[in-house]
C-alpha positions in Angstrom: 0.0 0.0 0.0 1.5 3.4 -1.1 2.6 5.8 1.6 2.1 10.1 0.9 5.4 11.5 0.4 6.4 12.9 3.7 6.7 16.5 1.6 3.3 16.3 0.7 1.5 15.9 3.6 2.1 19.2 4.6 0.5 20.8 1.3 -3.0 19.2 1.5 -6.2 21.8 1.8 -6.0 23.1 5.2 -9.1 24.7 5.1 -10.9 21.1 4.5 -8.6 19.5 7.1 -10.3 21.5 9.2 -13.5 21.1 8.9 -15.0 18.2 11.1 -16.9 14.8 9.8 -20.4 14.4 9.8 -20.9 13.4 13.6 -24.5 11.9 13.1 -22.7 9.8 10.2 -19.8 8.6 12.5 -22.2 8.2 15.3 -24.2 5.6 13.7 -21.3 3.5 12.2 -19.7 3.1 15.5 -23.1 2.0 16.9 -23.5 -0.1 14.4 -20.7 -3.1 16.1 -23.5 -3.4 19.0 -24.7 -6.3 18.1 -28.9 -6.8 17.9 -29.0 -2.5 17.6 -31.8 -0.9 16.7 -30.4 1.7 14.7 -32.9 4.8 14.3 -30.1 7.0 13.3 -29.9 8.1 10.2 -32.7 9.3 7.7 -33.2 6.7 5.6 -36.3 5.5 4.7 -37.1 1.7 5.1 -39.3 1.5 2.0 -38.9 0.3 -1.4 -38.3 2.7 -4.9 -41.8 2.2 -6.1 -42.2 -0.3 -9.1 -43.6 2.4 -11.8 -39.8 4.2 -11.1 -37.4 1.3 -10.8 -39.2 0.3 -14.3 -38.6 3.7 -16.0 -35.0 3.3 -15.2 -35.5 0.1 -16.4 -36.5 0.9 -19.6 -34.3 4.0 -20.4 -31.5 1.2 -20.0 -32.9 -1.1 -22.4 -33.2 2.0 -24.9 -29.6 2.6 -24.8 -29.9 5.9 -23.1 -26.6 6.1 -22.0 -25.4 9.5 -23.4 -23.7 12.6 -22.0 -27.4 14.6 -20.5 -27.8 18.5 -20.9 -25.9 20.4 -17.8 -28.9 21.5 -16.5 -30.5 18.3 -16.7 -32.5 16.1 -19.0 -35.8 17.7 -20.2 -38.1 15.3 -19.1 -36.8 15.4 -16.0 -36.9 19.8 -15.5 -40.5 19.7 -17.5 -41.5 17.5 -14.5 -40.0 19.3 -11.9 -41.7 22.5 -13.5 -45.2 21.0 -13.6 -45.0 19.4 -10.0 -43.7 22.7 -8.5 -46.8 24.7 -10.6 -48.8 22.0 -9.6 -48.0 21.5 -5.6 -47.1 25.8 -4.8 -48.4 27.2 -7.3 -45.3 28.9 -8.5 -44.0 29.0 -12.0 -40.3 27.9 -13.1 -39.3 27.7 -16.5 -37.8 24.4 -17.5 -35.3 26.3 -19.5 -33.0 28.1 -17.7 -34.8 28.2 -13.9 -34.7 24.5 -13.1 -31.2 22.4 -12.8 -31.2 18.6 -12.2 -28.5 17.5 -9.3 -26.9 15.0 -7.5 -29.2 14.4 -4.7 -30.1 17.8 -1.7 -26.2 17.8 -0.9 -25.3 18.7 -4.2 -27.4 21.2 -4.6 -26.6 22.4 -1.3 -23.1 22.7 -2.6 -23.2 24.2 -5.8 -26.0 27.1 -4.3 -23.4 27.7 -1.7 -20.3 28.0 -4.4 -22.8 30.1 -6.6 -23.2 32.8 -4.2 -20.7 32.9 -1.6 -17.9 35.0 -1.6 -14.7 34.1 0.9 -16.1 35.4 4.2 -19.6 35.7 3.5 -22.3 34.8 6.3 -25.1 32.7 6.3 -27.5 32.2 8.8 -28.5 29.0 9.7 -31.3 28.3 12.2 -30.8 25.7 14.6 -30.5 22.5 15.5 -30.7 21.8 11.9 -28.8 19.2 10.1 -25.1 19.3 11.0 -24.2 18.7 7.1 -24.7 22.6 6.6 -22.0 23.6 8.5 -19.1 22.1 6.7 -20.8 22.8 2.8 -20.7 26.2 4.1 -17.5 26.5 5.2 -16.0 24.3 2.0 -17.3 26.9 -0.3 -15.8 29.8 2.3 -19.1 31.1 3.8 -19.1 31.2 7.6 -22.4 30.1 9.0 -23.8 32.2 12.2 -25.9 30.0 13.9 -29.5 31.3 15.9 -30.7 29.2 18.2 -34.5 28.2 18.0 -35.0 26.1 20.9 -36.2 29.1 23.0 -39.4 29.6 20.2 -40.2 25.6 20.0 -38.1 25.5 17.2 -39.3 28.0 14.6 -37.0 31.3 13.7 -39.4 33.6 14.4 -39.2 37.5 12.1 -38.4 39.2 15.8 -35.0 36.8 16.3 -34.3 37.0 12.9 -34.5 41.1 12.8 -32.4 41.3 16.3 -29.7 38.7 14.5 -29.1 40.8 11.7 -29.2 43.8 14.1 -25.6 42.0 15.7 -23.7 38.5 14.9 -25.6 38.2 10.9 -25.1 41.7 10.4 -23.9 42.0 6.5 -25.2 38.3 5.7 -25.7 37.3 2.2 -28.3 34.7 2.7 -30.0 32.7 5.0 -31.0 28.5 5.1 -34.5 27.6 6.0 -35.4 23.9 6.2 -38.9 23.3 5.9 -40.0 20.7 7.6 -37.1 20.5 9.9 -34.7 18.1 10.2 -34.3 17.3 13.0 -37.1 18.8 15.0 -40.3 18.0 12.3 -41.7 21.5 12.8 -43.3 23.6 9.8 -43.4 26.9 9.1 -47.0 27.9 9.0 -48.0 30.5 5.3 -48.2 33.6 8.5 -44.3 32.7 9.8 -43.1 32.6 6.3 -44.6 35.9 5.5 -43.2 37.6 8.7 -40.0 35.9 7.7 -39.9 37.5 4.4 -40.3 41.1 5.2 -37.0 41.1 7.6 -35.5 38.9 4.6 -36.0 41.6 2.0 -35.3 44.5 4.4 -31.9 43.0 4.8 -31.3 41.8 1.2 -30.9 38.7 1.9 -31.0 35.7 -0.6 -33.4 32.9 1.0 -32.3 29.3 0.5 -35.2 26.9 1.2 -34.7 23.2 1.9 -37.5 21.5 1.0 -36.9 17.8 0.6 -39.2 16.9 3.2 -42.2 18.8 1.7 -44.5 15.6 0.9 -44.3 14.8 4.9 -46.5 16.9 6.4 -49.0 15.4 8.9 -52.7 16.3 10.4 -54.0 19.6 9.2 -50.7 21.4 8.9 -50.0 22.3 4.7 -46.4 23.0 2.9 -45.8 26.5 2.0 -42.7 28.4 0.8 -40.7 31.2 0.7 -40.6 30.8 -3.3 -44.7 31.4 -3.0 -43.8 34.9 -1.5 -40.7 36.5 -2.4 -40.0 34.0 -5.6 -37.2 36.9 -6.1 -35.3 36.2 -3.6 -35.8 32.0 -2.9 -33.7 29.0 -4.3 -35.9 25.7 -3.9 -34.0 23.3 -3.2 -35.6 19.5 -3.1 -35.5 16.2 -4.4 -37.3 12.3 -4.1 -34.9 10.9 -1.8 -37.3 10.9 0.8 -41.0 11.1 0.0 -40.0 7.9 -2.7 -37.4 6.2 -1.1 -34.9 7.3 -3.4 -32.0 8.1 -1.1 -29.6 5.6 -3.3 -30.4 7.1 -6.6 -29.2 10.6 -5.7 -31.1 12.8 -7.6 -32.5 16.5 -6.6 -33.3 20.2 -8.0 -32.6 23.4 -7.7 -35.0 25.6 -9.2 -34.3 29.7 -8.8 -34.6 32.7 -10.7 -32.9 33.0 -14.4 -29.7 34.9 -13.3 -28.8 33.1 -10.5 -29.3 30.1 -12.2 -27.0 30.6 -15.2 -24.5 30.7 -12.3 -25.7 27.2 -10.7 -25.8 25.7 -13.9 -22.0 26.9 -14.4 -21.1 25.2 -11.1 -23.1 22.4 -11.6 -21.5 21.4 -14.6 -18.0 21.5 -13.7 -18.8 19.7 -10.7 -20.7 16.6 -11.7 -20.8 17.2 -15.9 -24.0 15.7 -15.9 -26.7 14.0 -14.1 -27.2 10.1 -14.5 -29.8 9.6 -17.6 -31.9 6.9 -16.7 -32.0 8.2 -13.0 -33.6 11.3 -14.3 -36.1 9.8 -16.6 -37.2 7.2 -13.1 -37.2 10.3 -11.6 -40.0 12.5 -14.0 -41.8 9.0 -13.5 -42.5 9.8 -10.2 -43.0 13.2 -10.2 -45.5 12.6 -12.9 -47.3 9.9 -11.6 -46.5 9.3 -8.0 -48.7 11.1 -5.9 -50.4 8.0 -4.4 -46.8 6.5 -3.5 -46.0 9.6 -1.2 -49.6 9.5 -0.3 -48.7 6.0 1.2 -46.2 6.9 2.4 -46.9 9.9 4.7 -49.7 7.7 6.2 -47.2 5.2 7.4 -45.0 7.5 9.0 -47.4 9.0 10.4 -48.5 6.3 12.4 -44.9 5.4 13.0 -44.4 8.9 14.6 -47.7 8.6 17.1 -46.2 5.7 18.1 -42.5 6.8 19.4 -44.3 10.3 20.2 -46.5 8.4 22.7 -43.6 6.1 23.9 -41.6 8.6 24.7 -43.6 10.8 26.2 -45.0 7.8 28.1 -41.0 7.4 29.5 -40.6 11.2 30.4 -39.0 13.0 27.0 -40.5 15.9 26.0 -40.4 17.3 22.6 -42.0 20.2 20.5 -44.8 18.6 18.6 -43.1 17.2 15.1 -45.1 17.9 11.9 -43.3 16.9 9.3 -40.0 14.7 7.8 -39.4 11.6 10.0 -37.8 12.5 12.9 -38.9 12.9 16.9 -36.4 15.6 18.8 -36.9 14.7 22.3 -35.8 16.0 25.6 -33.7 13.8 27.9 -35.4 13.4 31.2 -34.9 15.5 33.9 -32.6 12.9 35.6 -30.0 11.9 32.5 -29.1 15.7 32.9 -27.4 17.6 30.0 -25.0 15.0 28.3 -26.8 13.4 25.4 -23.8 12.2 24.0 -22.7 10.5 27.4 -26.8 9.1 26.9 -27.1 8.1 23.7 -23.8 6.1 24.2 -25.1 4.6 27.3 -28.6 3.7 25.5 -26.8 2.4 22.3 -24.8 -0.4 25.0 -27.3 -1.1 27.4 -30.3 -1.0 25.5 -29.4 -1.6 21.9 -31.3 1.6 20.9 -29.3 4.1 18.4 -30.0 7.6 18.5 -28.5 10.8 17.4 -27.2 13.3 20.1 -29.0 16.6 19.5 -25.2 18.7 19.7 -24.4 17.2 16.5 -27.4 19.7 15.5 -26.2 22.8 16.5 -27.2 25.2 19.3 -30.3 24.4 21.1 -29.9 20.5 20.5 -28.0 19.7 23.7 -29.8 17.8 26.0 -32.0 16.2 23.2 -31.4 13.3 21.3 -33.2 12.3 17.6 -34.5 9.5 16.6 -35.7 8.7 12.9 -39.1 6.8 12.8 -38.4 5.5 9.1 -38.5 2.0 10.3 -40.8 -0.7 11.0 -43.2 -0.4 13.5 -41.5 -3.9 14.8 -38.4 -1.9 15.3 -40.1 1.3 16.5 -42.3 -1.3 18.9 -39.4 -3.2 20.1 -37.1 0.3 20.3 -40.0 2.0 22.9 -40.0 -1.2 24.6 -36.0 -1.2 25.1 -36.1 2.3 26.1 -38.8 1.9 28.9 -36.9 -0.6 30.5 -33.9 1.5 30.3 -35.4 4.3 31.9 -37.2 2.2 34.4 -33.8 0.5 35.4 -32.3 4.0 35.7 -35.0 5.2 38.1 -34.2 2.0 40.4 -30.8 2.4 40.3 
C-alpha cells in the first residue's frame, strides 16, 4: 500500500482538514458493532423505490440511453419538476434556464453555496438543523452564524431573525430555511413565512429553502414556501430521496430565478458534468405519476411517529410537537441531565437503541437526542420497549 510523500502531507487543503466529519454519520457506524441494535439514526427511509420508477429506469437502460445529459439536466426530468412545483405551490419555473437537475439535496446544497458565496460571507442557519450545513458552508468559504431556535419551539421567528441581523448576521448574504425540519419536524405555518420575508427583503438577503421533506406533512398542517412569496429572492431546493425512497439514486433540483441560475448551472457542470440519464427519466416517473406513493407513504409514517411520540412521552421526554419529515427531537429526562452524548452512548450499549445526540445539530440541540421513525413499526415497537426498561432500570438504580 502506497505511503504520501512525507513533503506532501504538509501541502493538502488546510481549510478542508479542518472542517469536522459528519458526527451523526460517525455516530451511527460506531453504533453499528453493538450487536442486535436498533439503529434509528440516520434518515433513511425503510421502503422500497416504487415499481412504476425502478421500471422507467428500467427501460431508459434497455433503450440505450446512456449518453452525455444536458448540464442542467434532462428535459423530461426539469419539465416535471416545473409542472409538479406549478402544480404542488403554485409557482411557476421555466424548464429552461430556472430549473437544474443534481446529484441528490447535498449537491445542490453545494453548488447554491459556491454560486453565491464570496470568501467570508455569512449565512444564517437556524438551529439544530442538520449538521451537514456547516461544513458545505465552510467548503465553499461562507461562515455560517448560527440562531438558536429552541427558546421559540423551534421555529426562527421574524423578531430573532431582525435582532440577529441587528448583531452577529449583520452584513449576511443569505440565510437557510429547512422546511419541515430536520431534526425537529416543525413547519413553518404561510403567517411565519410571510413575517420571515419582510426582515428577509429588508436585509437583502437571498433565501435558500430546503424542501426535501415537503411531501411529509401530517394532520391539518399544509407546505408553504418562501418561493410562493418572495419567488425573487428563494432558491428551492428538493428532491425524491425521501417522500420515494430514493436516497440511493441521488437525484434533486434546484430551481431559482434565471440569473442566479446561469451561475448554478455553471457550477453544476463543472462539478458533476451531468446527471445520470436513466436516473432522471425514473425520476420524472415519479414526479408525474406518484402522488399516491408519497400519499402512502406519509400515512405510514405518520403512524410510525404517534407511536415513538407516545412512547416517549409515556418514558418522560418531551419534545415540540413534530409535523413533518421523519424525525422525533426529544428531551432527555430531567434525571439523564445535559449530556446526550454520554446518553445516547449509554442507550446504544445497554439498550441496543441508536439515537442521534442533539449537539451534532447545532445550538439548542443539547440535551436532546433524535431518533428517525423511518422504520418498521416492529423496530419502532421493540425500540419503545427497550427504552422503557432503560429508563425504568435508571429510576431503580
Amino acid at each position: 500500500m502506497p505511503t504520501l510523500a512525507n513533503s506532501l502531507s504538509e501541502t493538502i487543503n488546510e481549510k478542508i482538514n479542518k472542517i469536522k466529519k459528519s458526527e451523526i454519520r460517525a455516530f451511527s457506524h460506531k453504533i453499528s458493532q453493538i450487536p442486535g441494535v436498533i439503529k434509528l439514526t440516520v434518515g433513511e427511509p425503510d421502503l422500497n423505490t416504487p415499481e412504476h420508477i425502478k421500471r422507467a429506469a428500467i427501460d431508459d437502460i434497455a433503450r440505450d440511453d446512456s449518453h452525455y445529459a444536458p448540464e442542467a439536466g434532462k428535459k423530461e426530468y426539469l419539465s416535471a419538476v416545473s409542472t409538479y412545483l406549478k402544480n404542488s405551490l403554485k409557482v411557476s419555473y421555466d424548464p429552461e434556464g430556472e430549473i437544474c437537475a443534481t446529484v441528490g439535496v447535498s449537491a445542490a446544497l453545494n453548488v447554491t453555496f459556491m454560486s453565491i458565496l464570496n470568501p467570508g460571507d455569512k449565512i444564517i442557519i437556524p438551529t439544530p438543523v442538520w449538521g451537514v450545513y456547516f461544513g458545505i458552508v465552510k467548503m465553499a468559504g461562507g461562515i455560517p452564524i448560527e440562531v438558536d431556535t429552541s427558546e421559540d419551539n423551534f421555529i426562527l421567528t421574524a423578531a430573532h431573525l431582525k435582532k440577529v441581523m441587528q448583531n452577529e448576521g449583520k452584513g449576511a448574504k443569505a440565510i437557510v430555511l429547512t422546511d419541515p425540519s430536520n431534526p425537529t419536524g416543525r413547519v413553518y405555518s404561510k403567517q411565519q413565512l410571510e413575517e420571515l420575508a419582510t426582515v428577509i427583503c429588508d436585509y437583502n438577503l437571498f433565501a435558500i429553502s430546503d424542501e426535501i421533506y415537503a411531501e411529509l406533512i401530517y394532520g391539518d398542517k399544509k407546505h408553504y414556501s418562501l418561493a410562493q412569496i418572495i419567488p425573487e429572492r428563494t432558491i428551492i431546493l428538493s428532491g425524491l430521496s425521501k417522500c420515494f425512497a430514493m436516497t440511493g439514486w441521488r437525484i434533486g433540483y434546484i430551481a431559482a430565478p434565471r440569473e442566479i441560475m446561469k451561475t448554478i448551472i455553471k457550477v453544476n457542470s463543472f462539478m458533476i458534468t451531468s446527471v445520470t440519464d436513466n436516473v432522471q427519466i425514473a425520476a420524472a416517473e415519479g414526479l408525474q405519476h406518484g402522488e399516491a406513493d408519497y400519499e402512502e407513504a406519509r400515512a405510514i409514517y405518520e403512524s410510525r411517529l404517534h407511536i415513538v411520540q407516545a412512547g416517549l412521552e409515556k418514558n418522560g421526554f418531551k419534545m415540540a410537537t413534530p409535523e413533518g419529515a421523519f424525525y422525533v427531537f426529544a428531551r432527555i429526562p430531567e434525571k439523564f441531565g445535559d449530556d446526550d452524548v454520554a446518553f445516547a452512548e449509554d442507550l446504544a450499549h445497554k439498550a441496543k437503541v441508536g439515537v442521534v445526540p442533539g449537539s451534532y445539530f447545532g445550538a439548542g440541540g443539547q440535551g436532546f437526542v433524535r431518533l428517525s421513525y423511518a422504520s418498521s413499526e416492529e423496530n419502532l415497537n421493540l425500540a419503545i420497549e427497550r427504552i422503557t426498561n432503560y429508563v425504568k432500570d435508571s429510576l431503580n438504580n
